[in-house]
C-alpha positions in Angstrom: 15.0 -70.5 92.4 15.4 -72.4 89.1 14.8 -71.0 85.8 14.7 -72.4 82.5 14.4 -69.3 79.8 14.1 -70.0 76.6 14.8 -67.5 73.7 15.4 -67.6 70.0 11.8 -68.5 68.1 10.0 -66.3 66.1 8.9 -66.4 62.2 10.8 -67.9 59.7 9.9 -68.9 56.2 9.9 -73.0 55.4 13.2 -73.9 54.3 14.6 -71.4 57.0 17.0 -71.6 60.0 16.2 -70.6 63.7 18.7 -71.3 66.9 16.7 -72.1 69.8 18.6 -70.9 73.3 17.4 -72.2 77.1 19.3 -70.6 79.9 19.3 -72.7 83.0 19.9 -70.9 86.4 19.3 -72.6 90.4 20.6 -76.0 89.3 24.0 -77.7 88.8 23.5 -78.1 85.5 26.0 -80.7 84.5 23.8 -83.2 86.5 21.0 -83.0 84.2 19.6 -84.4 81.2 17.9 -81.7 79.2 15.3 -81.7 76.3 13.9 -80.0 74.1 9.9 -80.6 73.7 7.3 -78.8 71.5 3.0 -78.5 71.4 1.4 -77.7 68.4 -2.4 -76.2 68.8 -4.8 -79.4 69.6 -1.9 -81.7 69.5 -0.1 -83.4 72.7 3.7 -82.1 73.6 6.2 -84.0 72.1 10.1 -84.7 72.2 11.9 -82.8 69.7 15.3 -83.9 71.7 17.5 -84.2 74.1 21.1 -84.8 75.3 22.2 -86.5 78.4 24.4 -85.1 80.6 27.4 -86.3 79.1 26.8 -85.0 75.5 24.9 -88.0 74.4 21.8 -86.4 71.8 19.0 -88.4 70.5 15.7 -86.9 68.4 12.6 -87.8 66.8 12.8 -89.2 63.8 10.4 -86.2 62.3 13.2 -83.5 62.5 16.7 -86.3 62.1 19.0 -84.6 60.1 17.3 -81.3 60.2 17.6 -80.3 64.3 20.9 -80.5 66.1 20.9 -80.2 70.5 24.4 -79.1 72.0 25.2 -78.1 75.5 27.7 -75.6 77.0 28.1 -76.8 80.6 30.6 -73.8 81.1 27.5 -71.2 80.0 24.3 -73.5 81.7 23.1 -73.7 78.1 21.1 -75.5 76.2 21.0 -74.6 72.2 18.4 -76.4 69.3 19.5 -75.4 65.9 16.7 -75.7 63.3 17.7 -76.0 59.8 15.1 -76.8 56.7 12.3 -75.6 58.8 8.9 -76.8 57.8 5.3 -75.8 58.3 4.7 -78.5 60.5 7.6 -77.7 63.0 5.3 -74.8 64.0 4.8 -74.6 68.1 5.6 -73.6 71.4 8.9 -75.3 71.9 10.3 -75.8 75.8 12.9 -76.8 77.3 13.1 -79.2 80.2 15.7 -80.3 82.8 15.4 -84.1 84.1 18.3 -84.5 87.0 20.2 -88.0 85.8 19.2 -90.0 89.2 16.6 -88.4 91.0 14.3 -87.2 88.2 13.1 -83.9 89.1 12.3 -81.9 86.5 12.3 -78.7 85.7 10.5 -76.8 82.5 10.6 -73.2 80.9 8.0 -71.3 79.7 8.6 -71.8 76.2 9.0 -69.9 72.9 7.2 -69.7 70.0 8.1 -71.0 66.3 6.2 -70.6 63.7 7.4 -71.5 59.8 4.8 -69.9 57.1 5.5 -67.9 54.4 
């Protein structure tokens, strides 16, 4: 069974950090590309971003400079830090595995963020 769980969000005030956590379990996780999305109320789910499977990250240019993926292969792992948070970053954020050939995929529930002060 594979399971994608998510931890970390919560309330933070703008300007603020959070560390985004996604556990991975059922999957060899070293053969997959994994993401990190988000879905703001009335708005469609967006690419915050991702790393490939060899360590290669890439984001959206809304949160360059401010968000930073890593990946512990040892620990199935996938991390976001958040720094310089903003209103707008405010949303469900999920995480998502995409195997490197075949493309399955693989998402977690998600966990809230939500920057406000």
């Amino acid at each position: 069974q594979v399971q994608l769980v998510e931890s970390g969000g919560g309330l933070v005030q703008p300007g603020g950090s959070l560390r985004l956590s996604c556990a991975v379990s059922g999957i060899i996780f070293s053969l997959y590309n994994m993401g990190w999305y988000r879905q703001a109320p009335g708005k469609q789910r967006e690419l915050v971003a991702g790393i490939t499977k060899s360590g290669v990250a890439y984001y959206a240019d809304s949160v360059k400079g401010r968000f930073t993926i890593s990946r512990d292969n040892a620990l199935n792992t996938v991390y976001l830090q958040m720094n310089s948070l903003k209103p707008e970053d405010t949303a469900v954020y999920s995480c998502n595995a995409d195997h490197h050939i075949y493309h399955d995929k693989y998402w977690g529930q998600g966990t809230q963020v939500t920057v406000s002060s």
